[in-house]
C-alpha positions as CSV (number, residue, x, y, z in Angstrom):
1,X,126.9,85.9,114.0
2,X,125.9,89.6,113.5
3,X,123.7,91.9,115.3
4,X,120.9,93.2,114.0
5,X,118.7,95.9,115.2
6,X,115.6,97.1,113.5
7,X,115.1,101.0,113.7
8,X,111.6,101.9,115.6
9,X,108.4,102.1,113.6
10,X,107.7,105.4,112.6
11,X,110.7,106.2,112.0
12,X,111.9,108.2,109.3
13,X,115.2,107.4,107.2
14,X,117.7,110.3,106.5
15,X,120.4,111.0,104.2
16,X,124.6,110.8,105.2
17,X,126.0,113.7,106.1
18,X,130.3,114.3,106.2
19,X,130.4,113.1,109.9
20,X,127.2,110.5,110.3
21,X,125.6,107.7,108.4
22,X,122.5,105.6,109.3
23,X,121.1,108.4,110.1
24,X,117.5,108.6,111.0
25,X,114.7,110.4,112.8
26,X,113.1,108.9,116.2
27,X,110.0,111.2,118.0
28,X,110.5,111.3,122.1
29,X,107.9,109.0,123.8
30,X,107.3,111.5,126.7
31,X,106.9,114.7,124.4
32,X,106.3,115.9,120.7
33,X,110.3,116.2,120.1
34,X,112.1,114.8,117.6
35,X,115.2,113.3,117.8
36,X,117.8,112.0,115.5
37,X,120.1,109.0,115.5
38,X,122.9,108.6,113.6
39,X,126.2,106.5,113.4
40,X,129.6,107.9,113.6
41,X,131.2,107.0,110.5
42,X,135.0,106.9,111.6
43,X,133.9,105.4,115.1
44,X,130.9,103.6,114.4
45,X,129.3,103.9,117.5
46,X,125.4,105.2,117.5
47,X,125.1,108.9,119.2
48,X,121.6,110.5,119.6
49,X,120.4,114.2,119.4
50,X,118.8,114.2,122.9
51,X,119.8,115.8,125.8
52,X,120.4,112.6,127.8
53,X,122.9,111.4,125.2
54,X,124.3,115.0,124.6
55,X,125.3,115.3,128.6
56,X,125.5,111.5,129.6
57,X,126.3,109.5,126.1
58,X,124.0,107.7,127.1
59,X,120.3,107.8,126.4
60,X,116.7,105.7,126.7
61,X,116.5,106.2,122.5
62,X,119.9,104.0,121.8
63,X,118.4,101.3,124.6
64,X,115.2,100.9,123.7
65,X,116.4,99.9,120.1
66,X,119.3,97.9,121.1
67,X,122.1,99.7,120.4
68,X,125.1,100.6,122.6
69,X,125.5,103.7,124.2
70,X,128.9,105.5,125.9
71,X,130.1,105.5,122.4
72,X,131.1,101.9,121.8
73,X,131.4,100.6,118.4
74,X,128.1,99.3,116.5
75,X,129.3,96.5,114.4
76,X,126.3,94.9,113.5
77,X,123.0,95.2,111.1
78,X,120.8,97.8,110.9
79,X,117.8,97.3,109.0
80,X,114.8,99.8,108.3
């Protein structure tokens, strides 16, 4: 049985670049930033834009979506 995680509402889908794919754009729920989330291609874990994720590699955005952070693989479903 597979994982599958559904990205937020509101979000909005963006293309794959050389390093990332599923990429997509979340907005902060404490501010008017946006973020972007995005799956490593040759790693396939999820990282995030944020700052939390960007120091920690670990952040609220992953979480709240359920998807793992600290880097570790993302071998599910992810479905708009």
């Amino acid at each position: 049985m597979s994982l599958i995680v559904r990205k937020p509402f509101g979000s909005v889908a963006l293309p794959d670049n050389d390093q990332w794919m599923n990429r997509f754009e979340i907005r902060s729920e404490s501010s008017n930033r946006i973020y972007i989330i995005a799956q490593n291609k040759r790693n396939k874990h999820f990282g995030c834009s944020c700052p939390g994720y960007k120091r920690y590699r670990k952040c609220k955005h992953l979480e709240s979506i359920g998807l793992p952070t600290n880097e570790q693989p993302f071998t599910g479903e992810l479905r708009g």
